[in-house]
C-alpha positions as CSV (number, residue, x, y, z in Angstrom):
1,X,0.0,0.0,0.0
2,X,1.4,3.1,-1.0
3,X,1.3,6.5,1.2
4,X,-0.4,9.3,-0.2
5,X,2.5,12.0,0.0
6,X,4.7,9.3,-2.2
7,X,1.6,8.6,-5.1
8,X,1.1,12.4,-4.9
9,X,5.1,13.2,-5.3
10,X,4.8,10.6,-8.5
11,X,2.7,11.7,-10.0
12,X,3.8,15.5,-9.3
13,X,7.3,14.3,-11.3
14,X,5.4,12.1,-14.1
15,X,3.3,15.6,-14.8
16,X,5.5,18.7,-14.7
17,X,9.2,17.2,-15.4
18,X,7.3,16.8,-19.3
19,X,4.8,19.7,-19.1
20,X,8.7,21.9,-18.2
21,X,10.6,20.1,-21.0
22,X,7.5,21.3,-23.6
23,X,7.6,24.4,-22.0
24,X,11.2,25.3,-22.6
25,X,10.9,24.4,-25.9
26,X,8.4,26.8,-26.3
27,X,10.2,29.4,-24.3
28,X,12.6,29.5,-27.0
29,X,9.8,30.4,-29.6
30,X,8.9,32.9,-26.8
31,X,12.1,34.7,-27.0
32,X,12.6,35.2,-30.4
33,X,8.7,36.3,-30.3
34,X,9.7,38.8,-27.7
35,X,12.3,39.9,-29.6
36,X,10.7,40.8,-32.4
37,X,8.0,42.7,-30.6
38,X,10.9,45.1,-29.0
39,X,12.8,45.4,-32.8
40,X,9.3,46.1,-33.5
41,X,9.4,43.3,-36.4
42,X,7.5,39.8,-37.0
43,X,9.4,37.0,-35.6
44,X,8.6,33.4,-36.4
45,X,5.1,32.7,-37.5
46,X,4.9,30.8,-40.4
47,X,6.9,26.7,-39.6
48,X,3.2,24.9,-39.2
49,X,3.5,21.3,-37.9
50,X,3.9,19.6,-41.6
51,X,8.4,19.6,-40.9
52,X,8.6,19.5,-44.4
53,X,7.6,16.2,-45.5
54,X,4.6,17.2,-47.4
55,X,4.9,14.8,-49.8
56,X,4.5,12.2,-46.7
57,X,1.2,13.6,-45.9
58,X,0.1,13.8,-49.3
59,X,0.6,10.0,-49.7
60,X,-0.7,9.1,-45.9
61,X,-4.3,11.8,-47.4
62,X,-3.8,13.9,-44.7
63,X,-1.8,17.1,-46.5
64,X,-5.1,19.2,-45.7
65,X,-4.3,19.5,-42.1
66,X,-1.0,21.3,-42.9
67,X,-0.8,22.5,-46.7
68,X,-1.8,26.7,-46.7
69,X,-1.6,26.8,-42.8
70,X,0.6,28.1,-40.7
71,X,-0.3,27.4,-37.2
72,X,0.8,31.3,-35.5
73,X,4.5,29.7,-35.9
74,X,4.2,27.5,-33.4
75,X,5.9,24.3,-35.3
76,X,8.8,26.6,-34.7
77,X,10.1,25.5,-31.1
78,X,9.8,21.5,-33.0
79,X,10.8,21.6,-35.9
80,X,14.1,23.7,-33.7
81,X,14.3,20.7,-31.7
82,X,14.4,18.5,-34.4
83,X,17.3,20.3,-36.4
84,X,19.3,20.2,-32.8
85,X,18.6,16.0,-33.2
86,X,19.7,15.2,-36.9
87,X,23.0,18.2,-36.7
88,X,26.3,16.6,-36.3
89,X,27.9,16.0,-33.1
90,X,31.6,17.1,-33.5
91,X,34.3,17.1,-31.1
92,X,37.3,18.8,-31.7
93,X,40.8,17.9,-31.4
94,X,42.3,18.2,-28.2
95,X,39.6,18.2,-26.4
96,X,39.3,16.3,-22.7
97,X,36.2,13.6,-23.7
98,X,34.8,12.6,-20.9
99,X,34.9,16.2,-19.3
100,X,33.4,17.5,-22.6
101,X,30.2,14.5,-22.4
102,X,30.0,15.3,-18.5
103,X,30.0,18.9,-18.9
104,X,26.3,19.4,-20.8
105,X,24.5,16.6,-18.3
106,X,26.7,18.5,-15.3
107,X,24.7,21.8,-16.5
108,X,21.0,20.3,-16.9
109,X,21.0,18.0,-14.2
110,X,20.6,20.7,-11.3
111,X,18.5,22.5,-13.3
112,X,16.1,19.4,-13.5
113,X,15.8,19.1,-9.7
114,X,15.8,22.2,-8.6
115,X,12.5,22.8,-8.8
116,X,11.7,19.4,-6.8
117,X,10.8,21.1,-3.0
118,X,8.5,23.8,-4.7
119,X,5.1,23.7,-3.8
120,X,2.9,23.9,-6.7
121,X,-0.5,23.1,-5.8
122,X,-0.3,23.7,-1.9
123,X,-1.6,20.9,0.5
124,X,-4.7,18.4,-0.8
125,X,-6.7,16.4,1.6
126,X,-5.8,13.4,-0.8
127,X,-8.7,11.2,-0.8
128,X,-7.0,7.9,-1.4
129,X,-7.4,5.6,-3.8
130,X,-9.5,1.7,-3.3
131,X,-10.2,-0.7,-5.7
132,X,-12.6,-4.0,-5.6
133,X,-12.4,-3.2,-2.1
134,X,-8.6,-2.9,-1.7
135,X,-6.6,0.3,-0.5
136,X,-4.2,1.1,-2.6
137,X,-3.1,4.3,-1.4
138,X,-3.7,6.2,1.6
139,X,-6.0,9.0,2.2
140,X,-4.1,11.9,4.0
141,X,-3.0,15.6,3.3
142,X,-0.1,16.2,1.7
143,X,1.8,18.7,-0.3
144,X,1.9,18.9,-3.7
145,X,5.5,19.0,-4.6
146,X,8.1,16.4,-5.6
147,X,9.7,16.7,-2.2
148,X,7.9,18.5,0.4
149,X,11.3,19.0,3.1
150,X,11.3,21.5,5.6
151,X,14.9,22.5,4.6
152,X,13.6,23.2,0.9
153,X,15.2,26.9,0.9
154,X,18.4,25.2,1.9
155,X,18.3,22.3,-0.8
156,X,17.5,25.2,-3.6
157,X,20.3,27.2,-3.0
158,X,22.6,24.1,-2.4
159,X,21.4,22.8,-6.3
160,X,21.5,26.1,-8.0
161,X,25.1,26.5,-6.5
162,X,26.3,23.0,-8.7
163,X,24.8,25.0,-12.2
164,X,28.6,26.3,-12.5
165,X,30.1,23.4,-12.4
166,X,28.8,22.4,-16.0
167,X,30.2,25.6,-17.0
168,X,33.5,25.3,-15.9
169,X,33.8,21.9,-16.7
170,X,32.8,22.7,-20.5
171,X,35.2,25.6,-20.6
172,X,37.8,23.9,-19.1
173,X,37.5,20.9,-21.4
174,X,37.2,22.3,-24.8
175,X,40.9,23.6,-25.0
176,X,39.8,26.9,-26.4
177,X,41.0,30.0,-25.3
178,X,37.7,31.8,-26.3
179,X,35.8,28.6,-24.0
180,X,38.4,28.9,-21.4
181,X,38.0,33.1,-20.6
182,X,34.1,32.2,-20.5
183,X,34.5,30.1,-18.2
184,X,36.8,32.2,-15.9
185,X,33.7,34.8,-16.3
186,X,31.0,32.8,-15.3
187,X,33.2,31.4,-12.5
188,X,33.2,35.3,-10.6
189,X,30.0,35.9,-12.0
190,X,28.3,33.1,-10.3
191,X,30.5,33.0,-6.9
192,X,29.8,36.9,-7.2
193,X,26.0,36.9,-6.8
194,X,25.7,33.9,-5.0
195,X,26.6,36.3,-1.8
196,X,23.5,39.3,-2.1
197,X,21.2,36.2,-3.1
198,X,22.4,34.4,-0.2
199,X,21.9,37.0,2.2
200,X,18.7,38.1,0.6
201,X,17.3,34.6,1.1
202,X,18.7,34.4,5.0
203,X,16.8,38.1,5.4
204,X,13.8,35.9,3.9
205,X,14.0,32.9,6.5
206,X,14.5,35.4,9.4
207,X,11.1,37.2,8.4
208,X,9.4,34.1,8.1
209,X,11.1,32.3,11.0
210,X,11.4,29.0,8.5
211,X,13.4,27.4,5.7
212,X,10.6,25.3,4.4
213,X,8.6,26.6,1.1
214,X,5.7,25.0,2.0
215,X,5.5,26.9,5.4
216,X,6.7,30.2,3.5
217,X,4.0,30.2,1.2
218,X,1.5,29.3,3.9
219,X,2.2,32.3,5.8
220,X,2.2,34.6,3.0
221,X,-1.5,33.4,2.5
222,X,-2.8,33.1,6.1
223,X,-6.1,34.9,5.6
224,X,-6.0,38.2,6.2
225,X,-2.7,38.7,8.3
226,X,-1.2,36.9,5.3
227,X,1.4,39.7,2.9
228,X,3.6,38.6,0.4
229,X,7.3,39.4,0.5
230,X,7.4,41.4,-2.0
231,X,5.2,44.1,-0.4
232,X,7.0,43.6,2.8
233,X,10.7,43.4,1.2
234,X,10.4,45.8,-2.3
235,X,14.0,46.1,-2.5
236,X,15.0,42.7,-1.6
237,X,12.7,41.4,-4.3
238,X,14.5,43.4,-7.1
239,X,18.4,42.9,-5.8
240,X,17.0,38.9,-5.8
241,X,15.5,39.1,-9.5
242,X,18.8,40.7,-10.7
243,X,20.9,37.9,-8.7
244,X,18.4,35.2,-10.4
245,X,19.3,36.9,-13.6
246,X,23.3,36.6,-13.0
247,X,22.7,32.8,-11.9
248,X,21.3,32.1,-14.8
249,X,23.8,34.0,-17.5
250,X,21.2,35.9,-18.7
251,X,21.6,39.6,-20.3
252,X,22.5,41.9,-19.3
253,X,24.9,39.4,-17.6
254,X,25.9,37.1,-19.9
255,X,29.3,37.7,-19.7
256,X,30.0,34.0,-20.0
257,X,28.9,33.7,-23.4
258,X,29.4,37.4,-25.6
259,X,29.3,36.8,-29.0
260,X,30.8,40.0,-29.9
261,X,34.1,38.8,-27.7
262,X,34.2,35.2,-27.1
263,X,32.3,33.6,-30.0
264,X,30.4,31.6,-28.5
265,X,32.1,31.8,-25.0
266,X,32.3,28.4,-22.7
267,X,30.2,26.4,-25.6
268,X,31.8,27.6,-28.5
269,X,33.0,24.0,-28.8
270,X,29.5,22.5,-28.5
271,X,27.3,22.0,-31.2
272,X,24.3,19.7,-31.7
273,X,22.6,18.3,-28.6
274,X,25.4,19.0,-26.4
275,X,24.7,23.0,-27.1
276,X,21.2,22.4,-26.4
277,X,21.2,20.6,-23.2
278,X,23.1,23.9,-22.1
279,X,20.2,26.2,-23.6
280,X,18.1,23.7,-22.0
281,X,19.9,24.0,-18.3
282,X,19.6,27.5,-19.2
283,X,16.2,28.2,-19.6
284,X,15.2,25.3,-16.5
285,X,17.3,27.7,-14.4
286,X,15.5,30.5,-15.2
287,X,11.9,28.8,-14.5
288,X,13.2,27.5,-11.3
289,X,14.6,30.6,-10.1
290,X,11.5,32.1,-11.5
291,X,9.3,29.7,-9.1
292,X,11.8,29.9,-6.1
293,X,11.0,34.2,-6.7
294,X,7.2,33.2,-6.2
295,X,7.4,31.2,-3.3
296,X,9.8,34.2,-1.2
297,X,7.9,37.2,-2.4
298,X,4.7,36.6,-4.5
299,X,3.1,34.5,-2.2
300,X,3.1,31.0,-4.4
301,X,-0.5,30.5,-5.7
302,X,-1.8,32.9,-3.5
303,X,-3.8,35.6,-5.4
304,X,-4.2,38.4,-3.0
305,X,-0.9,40.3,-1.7
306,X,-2.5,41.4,1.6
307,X,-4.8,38.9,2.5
308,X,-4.1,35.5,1.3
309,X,-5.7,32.9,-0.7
310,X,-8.8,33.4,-1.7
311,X,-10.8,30.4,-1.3
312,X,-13.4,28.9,-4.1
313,X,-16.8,29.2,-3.6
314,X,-17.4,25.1,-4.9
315,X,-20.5,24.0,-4.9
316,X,-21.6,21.4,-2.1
317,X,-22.2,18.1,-4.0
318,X,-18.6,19.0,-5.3
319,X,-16.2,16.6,-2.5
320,X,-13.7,14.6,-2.4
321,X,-11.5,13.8,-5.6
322,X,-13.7,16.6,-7.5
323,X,-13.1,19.5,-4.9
324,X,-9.1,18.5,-4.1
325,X,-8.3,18.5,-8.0
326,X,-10.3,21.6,-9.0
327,X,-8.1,24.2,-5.9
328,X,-4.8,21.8,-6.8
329,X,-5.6,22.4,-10.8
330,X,-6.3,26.3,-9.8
331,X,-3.5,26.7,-7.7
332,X,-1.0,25.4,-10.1
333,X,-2.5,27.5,-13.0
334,X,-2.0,30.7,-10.8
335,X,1.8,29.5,-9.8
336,X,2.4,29.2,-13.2
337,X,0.8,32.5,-14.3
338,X,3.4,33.9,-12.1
339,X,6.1,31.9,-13.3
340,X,5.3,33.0,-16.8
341,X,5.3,36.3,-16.0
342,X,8.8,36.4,-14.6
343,X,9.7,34.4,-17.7
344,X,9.1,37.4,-20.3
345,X,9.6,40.3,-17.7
346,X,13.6,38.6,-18.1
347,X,13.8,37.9,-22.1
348,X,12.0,41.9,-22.0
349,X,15.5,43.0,-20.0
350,X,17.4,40.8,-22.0
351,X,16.0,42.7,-25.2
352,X,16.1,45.5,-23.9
353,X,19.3,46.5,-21.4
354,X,22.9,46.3,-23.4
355,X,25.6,44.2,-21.8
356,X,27.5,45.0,-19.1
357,X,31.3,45.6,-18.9
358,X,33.2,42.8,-16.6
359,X,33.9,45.7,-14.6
360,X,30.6,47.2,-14.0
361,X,29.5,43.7,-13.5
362,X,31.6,42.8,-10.4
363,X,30.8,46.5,-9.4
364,X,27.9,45.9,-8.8
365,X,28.2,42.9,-6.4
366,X,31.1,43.7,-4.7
367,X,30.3,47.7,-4.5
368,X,27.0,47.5,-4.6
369,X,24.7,44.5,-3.8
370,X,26.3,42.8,-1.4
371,X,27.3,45.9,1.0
372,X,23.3,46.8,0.9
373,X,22.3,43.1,1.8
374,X,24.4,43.7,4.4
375,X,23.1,46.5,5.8
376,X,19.4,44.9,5.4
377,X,20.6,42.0,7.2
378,X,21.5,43.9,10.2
379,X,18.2,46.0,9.9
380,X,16.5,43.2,9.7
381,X,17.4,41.4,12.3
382,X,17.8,44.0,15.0
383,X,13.7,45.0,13.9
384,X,12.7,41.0,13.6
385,X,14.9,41.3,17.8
386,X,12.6,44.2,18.7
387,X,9.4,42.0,18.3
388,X,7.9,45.8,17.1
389,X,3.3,45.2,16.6
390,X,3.6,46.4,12.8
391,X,6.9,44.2,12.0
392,X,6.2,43.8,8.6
393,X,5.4,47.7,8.4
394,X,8.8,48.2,9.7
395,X,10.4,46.2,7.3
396,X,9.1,47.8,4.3
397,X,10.2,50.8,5.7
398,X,13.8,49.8,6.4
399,X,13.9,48.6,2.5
400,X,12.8,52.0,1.5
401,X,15.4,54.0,3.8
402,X,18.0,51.9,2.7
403,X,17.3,52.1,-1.1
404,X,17.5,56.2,-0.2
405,X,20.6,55.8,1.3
406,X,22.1,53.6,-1.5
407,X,20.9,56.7,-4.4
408,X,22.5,59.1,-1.8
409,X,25.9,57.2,-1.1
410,X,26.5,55.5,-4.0
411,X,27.2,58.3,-6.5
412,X,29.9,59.6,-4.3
413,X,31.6,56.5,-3.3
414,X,35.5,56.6,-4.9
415,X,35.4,55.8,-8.9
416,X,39.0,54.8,-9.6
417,X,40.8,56.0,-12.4
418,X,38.2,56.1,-15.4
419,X,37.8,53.5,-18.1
420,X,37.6,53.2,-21.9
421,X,40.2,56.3,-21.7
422,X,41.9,56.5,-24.7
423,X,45.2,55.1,-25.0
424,X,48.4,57.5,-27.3
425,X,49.5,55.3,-30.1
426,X,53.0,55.4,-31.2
427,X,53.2,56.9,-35.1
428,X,49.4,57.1,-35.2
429,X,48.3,60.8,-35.9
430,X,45.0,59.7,-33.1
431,X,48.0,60.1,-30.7
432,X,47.9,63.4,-28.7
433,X,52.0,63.6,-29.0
434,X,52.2,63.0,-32.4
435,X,49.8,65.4,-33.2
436,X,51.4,68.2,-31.2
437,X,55.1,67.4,-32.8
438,X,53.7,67.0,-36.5
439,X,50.7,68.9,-38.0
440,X,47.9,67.0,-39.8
441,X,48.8,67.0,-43.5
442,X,45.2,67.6,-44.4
């Protein structure tokens, strides 16, 4: 007999490990959709779902379903994968093998269980299941996630920390010096950012008083005391986004793959399904940062930011399996509502913001970020001490005097000597001392 929490977890994996492979697929299509909307141009819309092997359907009498018809473009995300599937694998010379395999599994692999302690649907009163008078499973409430710990927090930030191992390890192993110098990036990119999101999830845990996900979703949905983090933490919720954004090499901090510099950066080397389990890791990253953002400050399925849930009014002959899959199906659809809309709000920056210098990059961790998560830290803490009535009051305000004192300090902080200066060339007529010793023919 199985226990309900273990069916539920099952079935939680069989479900949403497929529904998130389709989904990236399509978040390719997505991108290049959202592209075009800010060059203010068409994108893809014309690939229907025929592939190209009209003559196939013709023969099998089933060339009306495709011939004239272009299906909004949405044969584009397959007919992409399909390419990736039937391109050549090559491996360069000189390369280290098994590193090179290891390195595209050592990038997708976190991403695919990252998202494994998030609570999509909440907690079901799980009815059980009996057959010809045999129980089956057990009837009991559990949570509807893959692994409902109450360290979940913990275990996120421990799995997204291994995403730059695959990285490194394809970098390292392609013997390219383009690879190798993206690799380096991505190395101080990700230990970089690591630190403000680390402290802004510890500022999270002592609001909340827990590491578990399930419990911090909870009690941003407990009735009417219930607010989510984001109206309680405003600036912590944008210093986490742009860490998400880092974590996941995404512009404007994709410094670990600039085409204009690197080629290609650490997968220049790659090609065929070894590139695409990296675009694949990629874009899982982003949709589980993009779910562990929801469960810290948009409340997880909840739909109201300052009092909770708001419960269904079901009808009473609606019970058991009926009721439990109707809030579970609802709850999921607003989690991923939320999810998507995190999605686009980063390809819109990414289309949007130019690329960061290395410089300005690490500036803004080291000279930036982490100083102010810092400084929230020990605000935090010393109101969370206090035990003030309107905690959660006093919060918001601390992030809004601290985001004043970051505009107010951080223009006059120390520069350094400038950058981009330019630089006297030797016999060039550009050079400042050449053109004072010789006048300009023309």
């Amino acid at each position: 007999m199985l226990s309900a929490q273990f069916f539920v977890s099952g079935l939680v994996i069989v479900v949403l490990l497929h529904a998130m492979l389709l989904s990236t697929a399509y978040l390719i299509l997505l991108e290049r959709k959202t592209a075009s909307w800010v060059q203010d141009r068409t994108g893809p819309n014309r690939t229907n779902f025929s592939f190209g092997l009209d003559d196939l359907w013709k023969k099998l009498g089933i060339n009306g379903l495709f011939e004239g018809k272009k299906h909004l473009g949405l044969g584009q995300a397959l007919a992409d994968g399909l390419k990736l599937f039937v391109k050549e694998d090559y491996t360069p010379p000189g390369v280290d093998k098994a590193l090179f395999i290891a390195a595209p599994a050592l990038a997708v692999i976190p991403a695919l269980i990252g998202w494994a302690v998030i609570p999509w649907g909440g907690l079901w009163d799980f009815p059980g299941i009996t057959m010809f008078g045999t129980e089956l499973v057990k009837a009991g409430t559990v949570s509807v996630a893959v692994a409902p710990v109450q360290i979940g927090v913990i275990y996120i930030l421990a799995v997204s920390s291994l995403a730059v191992y695959g990285v490194v390890v394809g970098a390292y192993a392609s013997n390219n010096k383009y690879s190798f110098l993206g690799g380096l990036r991505a190395t101080a990119q990700m230990v970089s950012y690591e630190i403000p999101m680390g402290l802004c999830v510890l500022i999270m845990i002592l609001t909340y008083a827990t590491p578990d996900t399930q419990l911090l979703t909870n009690l941003q949905t407990a009735g009417a005391g219930g607010v989510w983090g984001i109206v309680t933490h405003p600036l912590l919720a944008i210093i986490f986004f742009i860490c998400i954004l880092a974590e996941c090499n995404r512009a404007p901090f994709d410094l670990a793959e600039t085409e204009q510099e690197l080629v290609g950066g650490f997968h220049t080397e790659f090609s065929s399904m070894k590139w695409a389990l990296f675009f694949l890791g990629e874009y899982m990253h982003m949709i589980a940062g993009s779910a562990f953002f929801c469960v810290l400050f948009l409340g997880g399925w909840s739909l109201n930011p300052v009092g909770g849930w708001i419960p269904l009014e079901l009808p009473v002959s609606a019970e058991g399996w009926l009721a439990g899959i109707l809030i579970v199906s609802l709850k999921i659809g607003v989690f991923a509502g939320k999810v998507f809309l995190l999605l686009f709000l980063m390809m819109w920056v990414r289309w949007t913001l130019p690329r960061l210098r290395f410089d300005q990059l690490m500036k803004l961790a080291w000279r930036g970020l982490i100083p102010l998560m810092l400084l929230m830290l020990l605000l935090s803490g010393f109101i969370i001490f206090l035990d003030l009535p309107a905690e959660k009051f006093w919060l918001f305000v601390a992030n809004i005097v601290l985001l004043l004192v970051g505009m107010f300090v951080g223009p006059r902080l120390p520069q350094g000597p400038p950058v981009n200066r330019r630089i006297p060339l030797a016999g060039s007529r550009y050079s400042p001392l050449e053109s004072e010793a010789t006048p300009d023919p023309a």
